[in-house]
N, C-alpha and C positions, 0 to 999 in steps of 0.2 A: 374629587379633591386632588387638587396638583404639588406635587412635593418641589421645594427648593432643588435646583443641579449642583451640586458642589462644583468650588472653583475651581479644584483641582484636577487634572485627569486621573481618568483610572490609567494605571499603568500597566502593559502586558508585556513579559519579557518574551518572545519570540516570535518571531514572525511565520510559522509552518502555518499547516493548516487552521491547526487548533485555533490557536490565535488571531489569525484573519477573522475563522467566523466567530469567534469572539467579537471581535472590534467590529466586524461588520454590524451584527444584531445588538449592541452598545449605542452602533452609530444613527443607525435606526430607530432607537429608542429617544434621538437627540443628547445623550450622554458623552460628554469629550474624553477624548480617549489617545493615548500616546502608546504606540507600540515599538518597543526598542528592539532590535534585532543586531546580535553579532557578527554574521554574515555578509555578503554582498549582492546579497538579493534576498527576497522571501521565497517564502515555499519551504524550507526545510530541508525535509527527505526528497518531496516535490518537486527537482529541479531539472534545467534540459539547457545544455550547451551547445553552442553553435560554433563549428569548426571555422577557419579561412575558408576552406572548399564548401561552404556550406551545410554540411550533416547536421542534421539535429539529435544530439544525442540525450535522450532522459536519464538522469543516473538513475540505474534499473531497469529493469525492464517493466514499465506500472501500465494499468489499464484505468479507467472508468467506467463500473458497473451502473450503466442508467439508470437501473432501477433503485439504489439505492438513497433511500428516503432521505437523507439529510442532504445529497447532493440536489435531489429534485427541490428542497424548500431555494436551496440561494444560490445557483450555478443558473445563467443567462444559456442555456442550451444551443439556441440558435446561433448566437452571437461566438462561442466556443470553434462550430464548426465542425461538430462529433466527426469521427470517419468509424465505423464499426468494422470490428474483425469479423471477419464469419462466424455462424455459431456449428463449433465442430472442430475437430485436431486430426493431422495426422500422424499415427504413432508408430513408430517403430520397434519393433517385436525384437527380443533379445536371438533370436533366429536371421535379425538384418533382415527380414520382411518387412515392408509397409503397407499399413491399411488406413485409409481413410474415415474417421466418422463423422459424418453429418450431423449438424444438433442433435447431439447423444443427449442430453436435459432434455432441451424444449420438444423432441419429436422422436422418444428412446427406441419405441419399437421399430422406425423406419430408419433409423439412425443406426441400430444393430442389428441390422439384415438376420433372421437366424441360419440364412443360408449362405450368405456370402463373406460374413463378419468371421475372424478369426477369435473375437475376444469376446469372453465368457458363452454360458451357455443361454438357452430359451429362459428357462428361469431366471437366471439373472437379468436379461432384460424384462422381463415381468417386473422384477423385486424395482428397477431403476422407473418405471411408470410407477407402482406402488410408493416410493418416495415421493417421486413429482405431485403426485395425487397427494398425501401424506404435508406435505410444505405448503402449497396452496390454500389449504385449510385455515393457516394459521397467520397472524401478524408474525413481522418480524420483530415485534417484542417478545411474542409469545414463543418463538423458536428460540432466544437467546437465554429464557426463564429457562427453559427444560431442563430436568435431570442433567447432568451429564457424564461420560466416562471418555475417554482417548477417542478418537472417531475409528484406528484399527478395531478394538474392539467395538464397537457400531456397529460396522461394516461387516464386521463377522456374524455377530450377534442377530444382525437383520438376516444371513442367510447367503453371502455375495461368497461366490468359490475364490477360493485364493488365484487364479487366473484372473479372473476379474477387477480382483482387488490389484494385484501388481501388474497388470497389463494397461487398465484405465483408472483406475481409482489414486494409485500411486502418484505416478507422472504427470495427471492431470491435477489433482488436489495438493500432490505436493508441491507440484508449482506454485497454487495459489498460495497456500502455509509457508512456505520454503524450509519445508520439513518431511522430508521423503518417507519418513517413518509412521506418519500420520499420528503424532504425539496429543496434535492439537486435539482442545476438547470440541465432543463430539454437539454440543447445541450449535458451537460457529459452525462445525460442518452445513448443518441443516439450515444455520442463516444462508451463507454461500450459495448452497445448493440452490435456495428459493432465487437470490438474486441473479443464478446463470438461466434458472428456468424462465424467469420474467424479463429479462434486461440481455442487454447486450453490449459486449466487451467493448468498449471505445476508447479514444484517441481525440483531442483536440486538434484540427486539422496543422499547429505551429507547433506542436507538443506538450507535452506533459504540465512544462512549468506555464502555462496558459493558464490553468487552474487560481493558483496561488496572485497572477497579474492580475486576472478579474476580480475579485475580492480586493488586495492591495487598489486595483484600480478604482474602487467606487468610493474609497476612504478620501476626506478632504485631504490637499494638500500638507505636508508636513507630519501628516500623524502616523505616519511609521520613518522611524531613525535605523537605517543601514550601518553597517560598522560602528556599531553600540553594541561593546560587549558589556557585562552587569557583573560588577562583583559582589554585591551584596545587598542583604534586604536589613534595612534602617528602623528598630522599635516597629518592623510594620505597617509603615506609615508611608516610608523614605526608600527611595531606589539609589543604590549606590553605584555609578558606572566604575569600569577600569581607572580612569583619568582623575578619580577622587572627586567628580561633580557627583552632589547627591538633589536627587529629585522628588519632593513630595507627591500624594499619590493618595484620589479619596478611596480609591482599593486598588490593591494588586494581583496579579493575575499569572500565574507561573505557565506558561506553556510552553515549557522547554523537554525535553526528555528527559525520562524518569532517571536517570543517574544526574543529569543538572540540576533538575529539580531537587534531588536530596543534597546535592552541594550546596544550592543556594540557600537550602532550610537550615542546611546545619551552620551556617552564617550568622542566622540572625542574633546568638548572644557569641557572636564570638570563639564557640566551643565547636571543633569542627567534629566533637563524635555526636554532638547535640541533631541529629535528623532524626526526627517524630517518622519513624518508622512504622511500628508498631498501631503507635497509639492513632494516627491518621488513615490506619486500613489499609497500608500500604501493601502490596503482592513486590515480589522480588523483580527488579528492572532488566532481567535477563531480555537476550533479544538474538532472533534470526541471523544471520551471518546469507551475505548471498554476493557472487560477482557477476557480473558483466560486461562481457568483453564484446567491443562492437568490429566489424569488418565491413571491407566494401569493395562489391566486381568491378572492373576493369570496365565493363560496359553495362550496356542498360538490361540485357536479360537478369531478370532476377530467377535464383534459385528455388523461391518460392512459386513461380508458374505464377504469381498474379493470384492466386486462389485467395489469401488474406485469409489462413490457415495459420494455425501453432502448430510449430511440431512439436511432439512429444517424445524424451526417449524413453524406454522402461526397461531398456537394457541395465541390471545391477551394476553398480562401482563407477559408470559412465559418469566424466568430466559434464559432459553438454548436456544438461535436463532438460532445458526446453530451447526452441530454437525459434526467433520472430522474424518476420523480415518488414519491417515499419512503415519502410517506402511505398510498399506494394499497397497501403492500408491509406497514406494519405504521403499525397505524392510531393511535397516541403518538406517530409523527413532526410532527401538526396537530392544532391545537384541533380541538374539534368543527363542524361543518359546514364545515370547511378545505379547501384543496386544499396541497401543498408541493410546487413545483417546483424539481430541481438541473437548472444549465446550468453544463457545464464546458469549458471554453476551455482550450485548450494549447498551450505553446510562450510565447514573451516577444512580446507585443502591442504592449508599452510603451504601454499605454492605461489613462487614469486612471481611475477607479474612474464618476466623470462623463461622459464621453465610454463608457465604454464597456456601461454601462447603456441607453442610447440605442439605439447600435447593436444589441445584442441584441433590445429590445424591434420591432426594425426587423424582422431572421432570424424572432425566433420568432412575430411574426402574419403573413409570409409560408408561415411553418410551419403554425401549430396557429389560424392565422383572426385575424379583428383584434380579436378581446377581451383577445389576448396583451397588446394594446399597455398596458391598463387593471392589468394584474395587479401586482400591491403586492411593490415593492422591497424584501427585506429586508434582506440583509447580502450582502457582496461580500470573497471570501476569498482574496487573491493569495498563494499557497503556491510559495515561492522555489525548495524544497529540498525537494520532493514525492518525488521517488523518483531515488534512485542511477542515473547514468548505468550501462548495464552494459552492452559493445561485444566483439565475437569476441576471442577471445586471455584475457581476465579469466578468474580462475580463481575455481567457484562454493565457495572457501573459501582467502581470505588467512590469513598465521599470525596466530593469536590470542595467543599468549603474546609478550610484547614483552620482556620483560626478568624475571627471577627476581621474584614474587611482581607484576610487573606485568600486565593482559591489557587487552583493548581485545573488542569485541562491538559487533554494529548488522549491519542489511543492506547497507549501505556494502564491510562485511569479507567477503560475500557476494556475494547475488543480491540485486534490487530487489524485498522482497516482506515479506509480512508472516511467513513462514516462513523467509524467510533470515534476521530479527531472531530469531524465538524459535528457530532453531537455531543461532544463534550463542552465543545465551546459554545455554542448555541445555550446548553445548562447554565453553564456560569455567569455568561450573561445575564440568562431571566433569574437566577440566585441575587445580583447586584442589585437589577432593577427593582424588586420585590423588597429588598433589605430597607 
């Protein structure tokens, strides 16, 4: 039996991920659909600017874990152009030594030499197979249900020596979290983990914001509105832009960040302390802090050696956490004869963009020699609201339907990731359809 479409579209306030695959899986269902975006592009967080000189810069420094299940349902892979990083880091030892590891996940024990690896002991590479083994077993639904407590305690708990834990565990995971202190709860750990064991770190060969075009691209004409800000939501029914046009709407769809999203809730009678907090399951909208300051050589030797390697630092109090070099990975991230360095910092510096240019250039020609000092500044990207706080107890899926023909979508309502976004939205979808 086939249900009437209502005339009116569903409305979705933002265009990041969440919301494409929203409107995507909407559009597919044959359901009209208008997605308003304040912005001047889609994508979100998801975005990647192109200089005069050509650089492609992603705000952030972001990957695409292949393996990760909501990306595999609605991402054109081919068509993307993936470039994969190597799987492996080199890390630098708070001693200023460097040692390389070769896929420490997908191949731990030939990955941690126990003879020639400076980081952790025998055992510990046992315990990091006993993981791999341990993840494999299980869905990644089934890793996100489990218990949880902080991933330091995990990590302890399972048996990893404190070398271990601050030499690889740190620098490597806390880059993924951007949370050096390992806060995050310990089930996304073990999501994570499964997804570097099985996947591999990629890059669309144009960048980052490739992601969020594909999706916007498969949408008819007109159904996403650019520079539509929203100021309010109308009895429910009605979308109210900035300009005081208001828009009917046979449901709506909030896929904004979780402090918009409670702005705009607390709109709907007018009472701006009125945001259903509580009573909607909400988790507190705290969030990551992370910058990224990009540079670039004088010529085409890249720093990186071509290896398409992460560095890692794990030296304590260190500016530069981790170190990319993009070009080397898919070669449209630099002009020709270019090199493109990300240096990404995490945590709140409170260091202005002046001051802390300096200091970098300080880290990284103690790092990579004193040519560092010379490499050409380009842009410096302080990212407030980088990724959802997500701490033991959080559940990896708040209720999405808020109110009759209301919903709310983002990895906020989630886990912090690029597949808590498109499976949140992919939900709310089949929520509408089903209704």
């Amino acid at each position: 039996m086939s249900f009437p479409v209502p005339s009116e579209p569903i409305i979705i306030i933002g265009a990041g991920m969440a919301g494409l695959a929203c409107a995507t899986w909407l559009h597919r269902a044959g359901r009209p659909v208008l997605v308003l975006e304040a912005a001047d592009a889609v994508g979100g967080r998801v975005r990647t600017d192109v200089t005069p000189e050509g650089f492609r810069l992603d705000r952030g420094f972001q990957v695409l874990q292949t393996n990760y299940p909501e990306a595999r349902r609605i991402f054109d892979y081919k068509a993307l152009k993936l470039k994969a990083f190597s799987s492996g880091a080199v890390i630098r030892l708070p001693t200023g030594r460097e040692t390389t590891v070769q896929s420490p996940l997908q191949k731990p024990l030939a990955a941690f030499s126990a003879l020639a690896s400076p980081i952790g002991t025998l055992s510990d590479k046992l315990r990091i197979l006993s993981l791999v083994r341990h993840v494999l077993k299980h869905t990644p639904e089934q890793l996100l249900a489990r218990p949880a407590t902080d991933t330091l305690t995990f990590l302890r708990r399972y048996g990893w020596s404190e070398q271990m834990i601050n030499s690889f565990f740190k620098p490597f995971f806390g880059g993924v979290f951007l949370d050096r202190e390992l806060t995050t709860a310990s089930n996304f750990f073990e999501f994570i983990f499964q997804q570097f064991v099985t996947g591999t770190a990629s890059i669309p060969a144009l960048g980052i914001q490739e992601l969020p075009d594909q999706l916007a691209g498969r949408l008819p004409a007109g159904t996403v509105r650019l520079n539509t800000p929203v100021a309010g939501i109308v009895d429910g029914r009605q979308v109210r832009l900035t300009t005081g046009q208001v828009l009917p709407a046979s449901a709506i769809v909030l896929a904004t960040d979780g402090l918009a999203t409670l702005r705009l809730l607390a709109g709907r009678s007018g009472n701006p302390n009125d945001a259903p907090t509580a009573e909607a399951g909400s988790y507190p909208t705290a969030a990551r802090i992370t910058t990224c300051t990009y540079f670039a050589t004088p010529g085409g030797h890249s720093p990186g050696r071509n290896d398409k390697l992460l560095r890692l630092n794990a030296t304590p109090g260190a500016l530069a956490h981790n170190v990319a070099f993009p070009a080397d990975v898919s070669g449209a991230y630099a002009p020709a004869g270019r090199s493109l360095i990300s240096v990404s910092t995490h945590g709140e510096r409170s260091l202005e963009e002046a001051e802390l240019v300096p200091l970098l250039r300080q880290e990284l020609a103690a790092w990579f020699g004193p040519a560092a000092r010379d490499w050409e500044h380009l842009r410096t990207y302080r990212i407030a609201a980088a990724l959802p706080v997500y701490l033991a107890g959080q559940p990896p899926r708040q209720p999405l339907m808020l109110a009759e023909n209301l919903y709310r979508c983002g990895d906020w309502t989630s886990y912090p990731s690029l597949n808590g976004a498109l499976g949140t939205g992919r939900e709310v979808a089949e929520l509408i359809i089903k209704a």
